[in-house]
C-alpha positions as CSV (number, residue, x, y, z in Angstrom):
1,X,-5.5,3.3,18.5
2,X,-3.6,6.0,16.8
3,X,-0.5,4.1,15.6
4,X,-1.8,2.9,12.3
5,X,0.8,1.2,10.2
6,X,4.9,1.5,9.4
7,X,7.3,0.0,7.1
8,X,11.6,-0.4,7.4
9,X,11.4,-2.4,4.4
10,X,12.5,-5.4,6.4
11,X,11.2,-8.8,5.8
12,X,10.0,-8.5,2.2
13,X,11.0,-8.2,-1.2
14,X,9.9,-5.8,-4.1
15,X,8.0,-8.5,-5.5
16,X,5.9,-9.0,-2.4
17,X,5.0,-4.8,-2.0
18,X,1.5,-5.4,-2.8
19,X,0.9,-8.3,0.4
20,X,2.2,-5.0,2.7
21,X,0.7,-2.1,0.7
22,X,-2.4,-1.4,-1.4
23,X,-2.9,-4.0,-4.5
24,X,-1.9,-0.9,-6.6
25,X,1.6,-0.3,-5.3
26,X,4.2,-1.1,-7.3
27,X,8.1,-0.6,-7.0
28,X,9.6,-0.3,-10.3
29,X,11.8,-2.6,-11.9
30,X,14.7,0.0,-11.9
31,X,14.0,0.4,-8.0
32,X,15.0,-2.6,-5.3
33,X,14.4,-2.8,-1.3
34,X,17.9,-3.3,-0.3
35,X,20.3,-3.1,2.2
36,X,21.3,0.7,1.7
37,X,18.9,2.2,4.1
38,X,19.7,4.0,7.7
39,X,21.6,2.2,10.2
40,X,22.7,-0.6,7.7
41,X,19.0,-1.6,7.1
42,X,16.5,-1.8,4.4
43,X,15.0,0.4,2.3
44,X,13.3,1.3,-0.8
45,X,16.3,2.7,-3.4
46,X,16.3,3.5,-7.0
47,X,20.0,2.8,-7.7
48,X,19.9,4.3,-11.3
49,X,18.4,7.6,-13.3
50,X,16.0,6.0,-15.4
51,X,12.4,5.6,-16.1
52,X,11.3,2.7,-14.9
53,X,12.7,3.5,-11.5
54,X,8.6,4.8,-11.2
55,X,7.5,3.6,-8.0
56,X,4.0,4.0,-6.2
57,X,3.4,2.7,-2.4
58,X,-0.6,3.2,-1.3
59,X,-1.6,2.5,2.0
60,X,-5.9,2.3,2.1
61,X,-7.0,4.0,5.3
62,X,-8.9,0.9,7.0
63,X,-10.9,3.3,9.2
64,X,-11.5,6.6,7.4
65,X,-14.1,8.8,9.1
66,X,-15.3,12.4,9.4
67,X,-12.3,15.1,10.2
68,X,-9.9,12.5,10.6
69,X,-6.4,13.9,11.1
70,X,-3.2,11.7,9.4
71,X,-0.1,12.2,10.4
72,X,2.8,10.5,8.8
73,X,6.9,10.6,8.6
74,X,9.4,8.9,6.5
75,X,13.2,8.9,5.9
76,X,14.0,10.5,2.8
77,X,17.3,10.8,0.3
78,X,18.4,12.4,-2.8
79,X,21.4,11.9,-5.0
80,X,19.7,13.6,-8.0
81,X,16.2,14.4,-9.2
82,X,15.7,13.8,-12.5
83,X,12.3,14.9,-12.6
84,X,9.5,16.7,-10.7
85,X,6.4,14.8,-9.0
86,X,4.0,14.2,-5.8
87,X,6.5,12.4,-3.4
88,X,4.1,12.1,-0.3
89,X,0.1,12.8,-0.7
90,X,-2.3,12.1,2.1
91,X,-5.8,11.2,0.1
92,X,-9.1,11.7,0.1
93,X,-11.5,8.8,0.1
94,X,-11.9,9.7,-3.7
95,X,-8.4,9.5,-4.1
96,X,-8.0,13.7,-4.4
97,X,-4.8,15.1,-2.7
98,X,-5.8,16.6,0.8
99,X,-2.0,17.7,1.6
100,X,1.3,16.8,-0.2
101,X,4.9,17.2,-0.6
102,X,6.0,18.0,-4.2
103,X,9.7,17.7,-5.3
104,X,10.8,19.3,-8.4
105,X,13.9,19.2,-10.5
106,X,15.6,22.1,-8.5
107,X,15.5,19.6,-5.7
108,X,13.6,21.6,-3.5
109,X,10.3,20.5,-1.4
110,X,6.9,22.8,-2.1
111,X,4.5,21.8,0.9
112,X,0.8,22.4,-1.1
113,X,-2.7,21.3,-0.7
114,X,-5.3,21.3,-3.4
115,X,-8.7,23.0,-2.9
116,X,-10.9,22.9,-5.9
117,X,-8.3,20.4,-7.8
118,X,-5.6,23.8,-7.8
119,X,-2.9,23.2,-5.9
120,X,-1.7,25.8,-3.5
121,X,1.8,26.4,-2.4
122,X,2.2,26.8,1.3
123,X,6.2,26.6,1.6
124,X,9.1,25.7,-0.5
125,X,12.4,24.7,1.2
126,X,15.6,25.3,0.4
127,X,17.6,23.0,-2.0
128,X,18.2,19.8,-0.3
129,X,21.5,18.4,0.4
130,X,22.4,15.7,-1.5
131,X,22.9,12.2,0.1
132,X,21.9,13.4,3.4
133,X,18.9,11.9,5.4
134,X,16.2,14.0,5.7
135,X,12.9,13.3,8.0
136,X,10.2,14.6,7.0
137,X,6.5,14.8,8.3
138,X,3.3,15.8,7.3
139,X,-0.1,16.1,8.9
140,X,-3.2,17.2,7.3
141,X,-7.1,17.2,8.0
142,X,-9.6,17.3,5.5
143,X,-12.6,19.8,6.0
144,X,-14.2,22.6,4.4
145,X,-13.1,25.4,6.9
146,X,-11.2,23.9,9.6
147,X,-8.9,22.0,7.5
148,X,-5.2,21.9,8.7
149,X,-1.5,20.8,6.7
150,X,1.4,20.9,8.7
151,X,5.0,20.3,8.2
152,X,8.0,19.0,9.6
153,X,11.6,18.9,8.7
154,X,14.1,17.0,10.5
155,X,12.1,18.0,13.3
156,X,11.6,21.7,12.9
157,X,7.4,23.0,12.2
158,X,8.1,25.1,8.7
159,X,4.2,24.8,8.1
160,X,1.6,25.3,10.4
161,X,-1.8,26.6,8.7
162,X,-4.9,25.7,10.0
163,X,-8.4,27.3,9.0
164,X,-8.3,25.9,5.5
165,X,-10.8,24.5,3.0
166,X,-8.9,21.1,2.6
167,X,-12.2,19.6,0.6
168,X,-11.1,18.8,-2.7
169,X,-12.9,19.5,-6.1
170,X,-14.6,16.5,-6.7
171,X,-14.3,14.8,-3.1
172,X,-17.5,14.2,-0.8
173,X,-17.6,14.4,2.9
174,X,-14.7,14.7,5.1
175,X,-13.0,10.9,5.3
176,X,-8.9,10.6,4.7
177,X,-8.9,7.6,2.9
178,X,-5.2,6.7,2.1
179,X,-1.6,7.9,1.4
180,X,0.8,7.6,-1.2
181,X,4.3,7.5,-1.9
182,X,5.1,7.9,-5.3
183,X,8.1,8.1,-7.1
184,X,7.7,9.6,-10.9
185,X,10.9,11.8,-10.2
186,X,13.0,9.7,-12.2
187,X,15.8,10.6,-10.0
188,X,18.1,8.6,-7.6
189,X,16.8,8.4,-4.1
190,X,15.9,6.1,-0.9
191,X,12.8,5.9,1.0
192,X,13.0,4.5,4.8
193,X,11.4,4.4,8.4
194,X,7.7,5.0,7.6
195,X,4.5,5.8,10.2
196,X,1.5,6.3,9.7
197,X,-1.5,7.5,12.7
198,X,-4.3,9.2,13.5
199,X,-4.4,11.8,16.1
200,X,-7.0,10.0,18.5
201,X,-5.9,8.2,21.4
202,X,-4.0,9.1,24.4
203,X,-0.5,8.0,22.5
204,X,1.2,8.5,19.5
205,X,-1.3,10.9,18.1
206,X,0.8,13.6,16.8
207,X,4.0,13.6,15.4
208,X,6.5,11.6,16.2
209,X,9.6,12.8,14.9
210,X,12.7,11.1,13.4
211,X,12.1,7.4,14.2
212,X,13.6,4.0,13.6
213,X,12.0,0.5,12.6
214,X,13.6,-2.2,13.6
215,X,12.6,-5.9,12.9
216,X,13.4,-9.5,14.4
217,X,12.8,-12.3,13.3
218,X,11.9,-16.1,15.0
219,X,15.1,-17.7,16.2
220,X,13.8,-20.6,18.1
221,X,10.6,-22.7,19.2
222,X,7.5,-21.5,21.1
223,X,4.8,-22.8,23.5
224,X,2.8,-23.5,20.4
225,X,3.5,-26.0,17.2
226,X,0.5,-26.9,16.2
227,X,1.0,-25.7,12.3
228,X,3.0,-28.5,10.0
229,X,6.4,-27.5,9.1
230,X,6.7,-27.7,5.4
231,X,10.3,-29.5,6.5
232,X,12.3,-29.3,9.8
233,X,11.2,-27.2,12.7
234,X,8.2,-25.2,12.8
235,X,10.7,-21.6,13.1
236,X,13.0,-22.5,10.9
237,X,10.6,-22.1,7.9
238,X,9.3,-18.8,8.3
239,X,12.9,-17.2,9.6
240,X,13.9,-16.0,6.7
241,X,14.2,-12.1,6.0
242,X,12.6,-11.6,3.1
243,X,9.8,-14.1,2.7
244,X,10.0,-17.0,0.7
245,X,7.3,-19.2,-0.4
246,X,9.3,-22.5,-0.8
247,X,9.3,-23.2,3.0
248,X,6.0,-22.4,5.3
249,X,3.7,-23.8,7.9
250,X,0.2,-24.6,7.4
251,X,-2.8,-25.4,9.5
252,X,-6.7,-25.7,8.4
253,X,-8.7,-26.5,11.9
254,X,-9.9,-23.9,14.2
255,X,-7.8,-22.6,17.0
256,X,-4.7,-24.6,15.7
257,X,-1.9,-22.1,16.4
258,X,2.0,-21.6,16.8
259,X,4.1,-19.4,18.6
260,X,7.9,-18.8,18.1
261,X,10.5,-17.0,20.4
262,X,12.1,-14.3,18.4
263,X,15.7,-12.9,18.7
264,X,16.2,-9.8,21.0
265,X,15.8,-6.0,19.9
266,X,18.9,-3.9,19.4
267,X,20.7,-3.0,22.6
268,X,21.0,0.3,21.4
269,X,17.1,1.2,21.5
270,X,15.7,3.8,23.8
271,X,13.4,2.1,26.3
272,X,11.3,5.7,26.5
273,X,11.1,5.9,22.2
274,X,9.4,2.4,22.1
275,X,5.9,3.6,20.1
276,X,4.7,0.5,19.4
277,X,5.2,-3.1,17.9
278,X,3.7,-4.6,14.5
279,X,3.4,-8.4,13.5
280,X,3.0,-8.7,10.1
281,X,2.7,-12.4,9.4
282,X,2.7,-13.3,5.7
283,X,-0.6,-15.9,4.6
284,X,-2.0,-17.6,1.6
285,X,-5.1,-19.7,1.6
286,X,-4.1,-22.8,-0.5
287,X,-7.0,-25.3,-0.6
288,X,-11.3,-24.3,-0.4
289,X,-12.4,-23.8,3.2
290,X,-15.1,-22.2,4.9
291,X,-14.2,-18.8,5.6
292,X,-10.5,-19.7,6.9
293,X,-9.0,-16.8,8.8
294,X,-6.0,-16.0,10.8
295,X,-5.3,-14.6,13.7
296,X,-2.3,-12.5,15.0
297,X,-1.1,-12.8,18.6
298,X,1.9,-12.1,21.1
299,X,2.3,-14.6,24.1
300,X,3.8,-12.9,27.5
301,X,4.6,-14.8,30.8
302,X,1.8,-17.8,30.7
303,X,-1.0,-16.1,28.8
304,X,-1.8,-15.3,24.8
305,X,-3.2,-11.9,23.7
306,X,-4.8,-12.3,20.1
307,X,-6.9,-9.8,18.0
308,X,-10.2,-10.1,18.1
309,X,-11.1,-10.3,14.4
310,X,-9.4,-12.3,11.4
311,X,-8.5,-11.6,8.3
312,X,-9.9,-13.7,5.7
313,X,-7.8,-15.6,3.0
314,X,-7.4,-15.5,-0.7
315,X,-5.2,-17.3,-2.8
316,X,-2.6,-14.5,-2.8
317,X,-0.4,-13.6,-0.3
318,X,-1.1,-10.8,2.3
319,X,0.2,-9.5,5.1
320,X,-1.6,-10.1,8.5
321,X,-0.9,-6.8,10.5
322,X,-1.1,-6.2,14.2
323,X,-0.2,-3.1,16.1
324,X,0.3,-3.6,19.9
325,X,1.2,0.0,20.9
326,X,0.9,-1.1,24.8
327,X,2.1,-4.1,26.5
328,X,-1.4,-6.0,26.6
329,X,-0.1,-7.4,29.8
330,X,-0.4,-4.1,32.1
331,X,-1.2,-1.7,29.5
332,X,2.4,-0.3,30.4
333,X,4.7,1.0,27.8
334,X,7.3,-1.5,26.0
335,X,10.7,-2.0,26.7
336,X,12.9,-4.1,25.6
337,X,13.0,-6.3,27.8
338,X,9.3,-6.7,27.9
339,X,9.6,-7.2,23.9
340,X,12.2,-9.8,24.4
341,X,10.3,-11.6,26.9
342,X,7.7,-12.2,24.3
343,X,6.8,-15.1,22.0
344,X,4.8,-14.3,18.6
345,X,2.5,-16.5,16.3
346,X,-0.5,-17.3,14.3
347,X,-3.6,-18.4,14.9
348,X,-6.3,-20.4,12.2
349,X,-9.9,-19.1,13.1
């Protein structure tokens, strides 16, 4: 698989960034996810100049490994910068900066990577507009000769350097082990439309250019209601947007599951820029069991496809994450109409 992980900033709230991102991500209080992205969706925004619009999103590379390239692209835009910082850093498994893209105060973007914990400047841009999207993308492989950071803006390669030592200072071996978003800028600005892959695979490894997310949501019953409804119908309590804990369904035996029918994808979508889908059902253990899991799966025509493994629970919320990047069916590209023909759920393993 090479699509990894991606984010519109639908579905959740600022409070629940941490059941989506690393347990270290934080959006500031100054910050919100609101309805100002692209499009008319959501997105991360710091509304006001002030400090505690600090924000910090981490996502943990779940498979790091030798010479492992990351790719990833996001939405970016700027009313003002009030301050200079990292923006986009794709880590080492020690945490050291491999490649980034550094903002100052000027307002302009310095593509760098960091040998020997120095950073070196590969590019600058111009001054960026303000509010006016940008999309940018950055790949980078970490190695001691062969290391590579490229750059993408808006679709256009303004760094391609390959040949590099990419190992930083006090980093061992080769593995990528995260990336970050962070926000010390102290500016105004929104953050939208994130991916995240690897470049192995026969699909969506390399980049992917400017990109959408869109989300849906349940809209009616499935094959499955197994789970008790907190009240009501089974869909109506987890239909919400952004998630909230007063309403849910709850199940405790082995292979107890439900499925819900979800409402159709935008009309508007290209059925040949489809990349991929992602669940991303939200779950809490609430009571002692042995080893409770859960399971994501889709349901097409008259037969379920669920992941193989599930994810244990705590007594926090996380986020159960799937990534269908082929119809499981045929192992044929989605559609829309193959997306809409679906039902989604949970399973308790």
């Amino acid at each position: 698989m090479a699509l990894l992980h991606m984010d519109g900033f639908e579905g959740y709230g600022r409070e629940d960034v941490t059941s989506f991102w690393s347990s270290t991500s934080f959006i500031g209080g100054g910050a919100a996810i609101d309805q100002n992205g692209r499009r008319g969706g959501y997105c991360v925004n710091s509304p006001n100049w002030i400090s505690s619009s600090e924000s910090s999103l981490t996502w943990n590379n779940p498979n790091p490994f030798d010479n492992q390239v990351i790719v990833v692209g996001c939405a970016f835009k700027h009313n003002s910068i009030g301050n200079y910082g990292n923006f986009l850093n794709i880590l080492s498994a020690q945490g050291e900066t491999v490649g980034k893209v550094y903002i100052n105060n000027t307002e302009k973007l310095f593509i760098q990577y960091q040998p020997f914990g120095t950073a070196d400047t590969l590019f600058t841009t111009t001054q960026l507009d303000a509010n006016t999207w940008y999309y940018l993308e950055l790949k980078a492989k970490m190695h001691g000769s062969e290391g590579i950071v490229q750059f993408r803006l808006n679709e256009e390669l303004i760094v391609d350097r390959s040949g590099l030592d990419t190992v930083a200072y006090n980093s061992s071996g080769t593995q990528i082990g995260g990336v970050q978003f962070s926000f010390a800028i102290y500016g105004r600005w929104w953050l939208d439309d994130i991916y995240i892959l690897d470049t192995t695979g026969s699909k969506n490894n390399d980049f992917l250019g400017d990109i959408r997310i869109d989300s849906i949501y349940p809209s009616g019953v499935g094959n499955y209601t197994d789970l008790t409804p907190s009240a009501g119908n089974n869909y109506e309590c987890i239909d919400e947007i952004n998630m909230d804990s007063a309403d849910y369904v709850e199940g405790a035996n082995a292979g107890e599951k439900d499925s819900y029918a979800y409402a159709d994808v935008p009309t508007d979508l290209d059925d040949a820029a489809i990349y991929g889908i992602q669940l991303r059902n939200q779950v809490i253990r609430t009571a002692e069991s042995d080893n409770i899991k859960a399971k994501g799966f889709l349901r097409t025509g008259s037969t379920d496809y669920a992941e193989t493994t599930g994810q244990s629970l705590s007594d926090i919320y996380k986020s159960k994450i799937v990534v269908w990047e082929d119809d499981p069916s045929d192992s044929g590209d989605w559609t829309k109409a193959k997306i809409n023909a679906c039902e989604f759920g949970m399973e308790v393993a």
